[in-house]
C-alpha positions as CSV (number, residue, x, y, z in Angstrom):
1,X,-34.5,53.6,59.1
2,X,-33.7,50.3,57.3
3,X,-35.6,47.1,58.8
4,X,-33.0,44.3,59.7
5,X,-34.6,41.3,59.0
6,X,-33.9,37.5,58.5
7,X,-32.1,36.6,55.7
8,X,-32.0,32.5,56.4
9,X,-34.7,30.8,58.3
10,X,-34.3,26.5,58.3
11,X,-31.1,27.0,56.0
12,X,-30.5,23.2,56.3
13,X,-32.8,20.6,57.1
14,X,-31.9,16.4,56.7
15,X,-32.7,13.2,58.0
16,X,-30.2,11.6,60.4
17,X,-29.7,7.7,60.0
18,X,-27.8,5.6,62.5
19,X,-26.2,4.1,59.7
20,X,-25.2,5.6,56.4
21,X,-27.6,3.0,54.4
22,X,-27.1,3.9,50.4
23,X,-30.9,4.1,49.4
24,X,-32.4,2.3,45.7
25,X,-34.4,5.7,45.3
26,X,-35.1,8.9,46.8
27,X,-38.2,10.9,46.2
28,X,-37.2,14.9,46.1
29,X,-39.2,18.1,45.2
30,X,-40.2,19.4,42.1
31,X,-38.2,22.6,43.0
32,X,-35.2,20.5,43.1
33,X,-35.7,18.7,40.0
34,X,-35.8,22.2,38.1
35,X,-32.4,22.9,39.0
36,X,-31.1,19.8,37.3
37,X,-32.5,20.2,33.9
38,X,-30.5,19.8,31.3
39,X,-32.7,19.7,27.9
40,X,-36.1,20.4,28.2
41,X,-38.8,21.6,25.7
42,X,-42.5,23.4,26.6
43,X,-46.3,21.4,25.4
44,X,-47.7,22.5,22.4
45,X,-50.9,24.0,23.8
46,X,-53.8,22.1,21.4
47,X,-55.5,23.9,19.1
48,X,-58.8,22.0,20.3
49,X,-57.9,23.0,23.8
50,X,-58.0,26.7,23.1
51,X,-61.0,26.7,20.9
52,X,-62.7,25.1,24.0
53,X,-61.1,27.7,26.4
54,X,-58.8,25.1,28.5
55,X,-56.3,26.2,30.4
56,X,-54.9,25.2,33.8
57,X,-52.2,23.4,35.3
58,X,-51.1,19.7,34.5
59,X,-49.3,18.1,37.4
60,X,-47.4,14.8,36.6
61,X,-45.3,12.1,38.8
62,X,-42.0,11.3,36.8
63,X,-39.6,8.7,37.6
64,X,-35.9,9.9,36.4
65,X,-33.0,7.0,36.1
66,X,-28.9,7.3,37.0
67,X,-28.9,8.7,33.6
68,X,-31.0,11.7,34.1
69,X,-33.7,10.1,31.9
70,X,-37.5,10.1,32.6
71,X,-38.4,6.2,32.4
72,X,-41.8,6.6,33.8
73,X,-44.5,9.3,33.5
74,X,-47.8,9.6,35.6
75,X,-50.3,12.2,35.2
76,X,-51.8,13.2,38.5
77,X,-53.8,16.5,37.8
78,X,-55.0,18.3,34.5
79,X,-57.3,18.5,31.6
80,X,-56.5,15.3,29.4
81,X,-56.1,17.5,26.3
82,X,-53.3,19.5,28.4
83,X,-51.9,16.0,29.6
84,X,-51.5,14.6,26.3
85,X,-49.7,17.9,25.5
86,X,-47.3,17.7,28.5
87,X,-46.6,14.1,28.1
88,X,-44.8,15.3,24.6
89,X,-42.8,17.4,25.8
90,X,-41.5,15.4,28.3
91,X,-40.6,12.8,26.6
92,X,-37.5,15.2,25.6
93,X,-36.5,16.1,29.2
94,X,-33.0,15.0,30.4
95,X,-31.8,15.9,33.5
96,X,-28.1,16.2,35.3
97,X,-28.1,12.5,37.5
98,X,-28.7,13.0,41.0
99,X,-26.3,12.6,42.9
100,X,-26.3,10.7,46.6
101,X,-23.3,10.0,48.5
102,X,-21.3,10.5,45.4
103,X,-22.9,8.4,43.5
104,X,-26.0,8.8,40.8
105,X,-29.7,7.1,42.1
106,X,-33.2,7.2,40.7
107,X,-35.0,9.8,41.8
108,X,-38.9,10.1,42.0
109,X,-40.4,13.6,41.3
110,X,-43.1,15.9,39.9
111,X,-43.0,18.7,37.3
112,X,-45.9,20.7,36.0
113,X,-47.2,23.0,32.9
114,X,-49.3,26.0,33.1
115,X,-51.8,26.4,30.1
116,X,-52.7,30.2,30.1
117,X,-55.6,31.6,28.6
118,X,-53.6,34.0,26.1
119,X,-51.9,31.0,24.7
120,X,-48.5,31.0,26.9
121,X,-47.8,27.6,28.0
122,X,-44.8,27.6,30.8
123,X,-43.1,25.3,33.0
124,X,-44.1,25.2,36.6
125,X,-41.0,26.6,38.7
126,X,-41.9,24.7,42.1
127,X,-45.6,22.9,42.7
128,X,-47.7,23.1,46.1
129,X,-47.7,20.1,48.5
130,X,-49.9,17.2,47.4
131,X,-51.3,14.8,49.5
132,X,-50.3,12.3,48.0
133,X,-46.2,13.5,47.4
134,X,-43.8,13.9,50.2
135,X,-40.5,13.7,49.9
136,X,-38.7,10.0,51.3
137,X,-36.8,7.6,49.9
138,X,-36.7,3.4,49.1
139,X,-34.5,2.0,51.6
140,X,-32.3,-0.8,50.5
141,X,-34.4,-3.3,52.4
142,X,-37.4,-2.2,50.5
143,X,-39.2,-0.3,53.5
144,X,-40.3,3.3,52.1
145,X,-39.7,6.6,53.9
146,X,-41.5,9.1,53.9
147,X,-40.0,12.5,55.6
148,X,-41.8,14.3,58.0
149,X,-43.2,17.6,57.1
150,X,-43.8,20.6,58.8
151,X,-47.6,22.0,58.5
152,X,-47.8,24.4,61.7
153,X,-45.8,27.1,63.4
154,X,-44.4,30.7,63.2
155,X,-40.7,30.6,62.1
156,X,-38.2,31.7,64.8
157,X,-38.6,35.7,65.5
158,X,-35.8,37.5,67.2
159,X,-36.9,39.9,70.1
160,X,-36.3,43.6,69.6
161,X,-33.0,43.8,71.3
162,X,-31.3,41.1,68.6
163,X,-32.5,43.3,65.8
164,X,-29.6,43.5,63.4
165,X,-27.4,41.1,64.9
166,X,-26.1,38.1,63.3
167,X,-25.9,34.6,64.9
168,X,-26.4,31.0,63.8
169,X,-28.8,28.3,66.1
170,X,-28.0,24.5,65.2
171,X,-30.4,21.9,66.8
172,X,-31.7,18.3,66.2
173,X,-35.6,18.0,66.4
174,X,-37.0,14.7,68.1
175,X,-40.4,14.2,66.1
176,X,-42.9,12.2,67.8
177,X,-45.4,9.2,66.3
178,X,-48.2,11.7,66.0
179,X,-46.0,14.9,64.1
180,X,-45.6,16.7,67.9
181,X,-42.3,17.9,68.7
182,X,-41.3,15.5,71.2
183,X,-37.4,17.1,72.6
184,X,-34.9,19.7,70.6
185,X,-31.1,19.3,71.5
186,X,-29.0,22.4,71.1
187,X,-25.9,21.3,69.3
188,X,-24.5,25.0,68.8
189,X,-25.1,28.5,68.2
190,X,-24.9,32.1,69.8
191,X,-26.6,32.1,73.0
192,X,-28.6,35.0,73.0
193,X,-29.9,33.4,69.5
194,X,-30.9,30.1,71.0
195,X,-34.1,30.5,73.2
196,X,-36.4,32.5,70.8
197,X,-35.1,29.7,68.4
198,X,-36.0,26.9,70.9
199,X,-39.0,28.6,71.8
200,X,-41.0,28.9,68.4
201,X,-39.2,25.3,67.0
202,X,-41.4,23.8,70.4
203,X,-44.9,25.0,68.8
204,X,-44.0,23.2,65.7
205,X,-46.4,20.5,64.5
206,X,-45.1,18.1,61.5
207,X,-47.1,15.5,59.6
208,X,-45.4,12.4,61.0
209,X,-42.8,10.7,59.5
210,X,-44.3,7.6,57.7
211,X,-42.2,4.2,57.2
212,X,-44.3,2.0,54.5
213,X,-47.6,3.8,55.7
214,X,-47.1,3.4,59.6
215,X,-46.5,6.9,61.7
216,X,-42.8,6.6,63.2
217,X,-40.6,8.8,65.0
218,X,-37.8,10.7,63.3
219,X,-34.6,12.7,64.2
220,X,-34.1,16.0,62.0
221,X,-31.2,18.5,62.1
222,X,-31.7,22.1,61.3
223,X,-30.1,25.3,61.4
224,X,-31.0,28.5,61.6
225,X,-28.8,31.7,60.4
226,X,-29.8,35.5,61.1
227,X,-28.2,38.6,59.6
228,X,-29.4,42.0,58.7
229,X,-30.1,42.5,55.0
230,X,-28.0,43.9,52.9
């Protein structure tokens, strides 16, 4: 008997201002940035480096302009052989401009390199959490952002009697100073849908939203869509 199962869990997931303020930059994931590559070229893996058996991953912090150009490039992680390679190659990355509000902005990311030991040098398609990268953004008053992020809690399950059914759950999410979910507000949905929804987004836990260091609350808006697979 086919399994019905989620097909969309957290389909959307944004920060709500009280005012529409245009940011000077937003920092976005490395996933994203992958999606907006336009030219791009792989490291030469060093012939040193694989005489000496290196391989691994090289993790850098790029700064992209309204032009899709990377201005700045900082290496964060990786053997300095393997980051002299990647700096190379990405000197001849361009990427489609971000676009915010309908306009381009400089965007602050990360891409990475794997250096594998049978010579095979490829780019990373999305790179684990870092401490020290979340996504935010530069406010236009200078203050940075830094989103919150969720780091505990079983997604939303439906009970056996919802199995197969389709139905959508939108909430907002009030996060608290110390990353505890603090009050969810049901904006829509179908009802049967919206208590085992409510019930597991309670149990979250977040790593708090951070505004130029300091923990502060936040407001997020999320939705959750379930179908049977197809």
């Amino acid at each position: 008997m086919p399994k019905c199962v989620i097909i969309l869990a957290l389909l959307s997931i944004g920060m709500l201002t009280a005012a529409q303020e245009r940011p000077r930059m937003i920092r976005v994931s490395g996933a994203v940035m992958v999606g907006l590559v336009e030219k791009s070229a792989l490291p030469v893996y060093p012939q040193l480096a694989r005489e000496k058996g290196i391989t691994g991953e090289v993790i850098s912090k790029i700064l992209v302009d309204e032009t899709g150009r990377i201005v700045m490039t900082e290496p964060v992680d990786g053997d300095p052989l393997l980051v002299a390679a990647s700096i190379d190659a990405l000197r001849e990355f361009r990427y489609r401009p971000y676009q915010l509000m309908g306009s381009a902005i400089k965007v602050e990311s990360q891409v990475g390199f794997r250096f594998a030991n049978n010579g095979k040098v490829e780019q990373l398609s999305s790179i684990p959490n870092r401490p020290e990268f979340k996504t935010g953004v530069l406010k236009a008053n200078g203050s940075f952002v830094l989103w919150p992020r969720k780091i505990s809690g079983e997604e939303p399950a439906l009970p056996p009697e919802l199995s197969g059914k389709s139905g959508a759950v939108y909430l907002t999410i009030a996060i608290a100073a110390d990353g505890s979910v603090q009050d969810i507000r049901v904006l829509g949905g179908n009802q049967a849908f919206i208590e085992p929804v409510v019930s597991a987004v309670k149990r979250f836990k977040y790593e708090p939203q951070l505004v130029d260091g300091i923990p502060s609350p936040a407001t997020l808006e999320a939705s959750y869509h379930f179908g049977s697979s197809r």
